[in-house]
N, C-alpha and C positions, 0 to 999 in steps of 0.2 A: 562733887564734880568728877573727883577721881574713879567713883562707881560708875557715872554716863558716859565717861568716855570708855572706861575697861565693855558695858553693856553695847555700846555700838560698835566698838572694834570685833568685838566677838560675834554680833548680828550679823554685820558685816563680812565676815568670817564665816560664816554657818556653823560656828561652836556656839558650845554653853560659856558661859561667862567662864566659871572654875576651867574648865578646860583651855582656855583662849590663858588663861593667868600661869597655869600650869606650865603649858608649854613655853609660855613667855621664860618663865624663874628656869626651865631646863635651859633653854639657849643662854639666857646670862650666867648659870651655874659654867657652863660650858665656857663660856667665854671666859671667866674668869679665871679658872683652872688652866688657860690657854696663856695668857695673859703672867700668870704665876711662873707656870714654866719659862717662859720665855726670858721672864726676869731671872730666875733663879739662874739660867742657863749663863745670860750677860752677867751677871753675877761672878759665876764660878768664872768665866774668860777672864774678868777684869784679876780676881784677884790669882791667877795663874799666871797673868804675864803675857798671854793671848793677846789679850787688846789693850791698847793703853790710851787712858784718859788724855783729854787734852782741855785744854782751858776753856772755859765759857764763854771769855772774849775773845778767844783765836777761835772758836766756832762761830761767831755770829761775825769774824772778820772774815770766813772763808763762805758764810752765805752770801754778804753784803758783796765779794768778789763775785762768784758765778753767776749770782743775778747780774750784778754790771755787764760781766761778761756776754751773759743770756739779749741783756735791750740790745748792746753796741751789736750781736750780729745780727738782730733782727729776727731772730727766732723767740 
């Protein structure tokens, strides 16, 4: 199944099968490495002092605010 759809995305495409997979695995390699940094980056703030954590129930208490916030003005 995995083969008919990589074969039609790539027909569909005007590549070769290997080329269409290729290019695929570069943009995920990419993304990934993107992804890493970024972490790495949040990383190094947290444990510098930069940013400071906050609770996972005071985040989901400051979404459950702005939403309310968001209906009540109508926007």
């Amino acid at each position: 199944e995995l083969q008919a759809q990589l074969d039609k995305l790539a027909s569909d495409a005007g590549q070769r099968t290997d080329e269409l997979v290729r290019d695929v695995m570069a943009g995920y390699v990419h993304e990934v490495a993107h992804v890493r940094e970024t972490l790495d980056r949040r990383y190094d703030d947290i444990k510098s002092g930069k940013v400071q954590l906050i609770d996972g129930e005071e985040a989901f208490v400051r979404l459950r605010a702005k939403s309310e916030a968001r209906r009540n003005s109508g926007a």
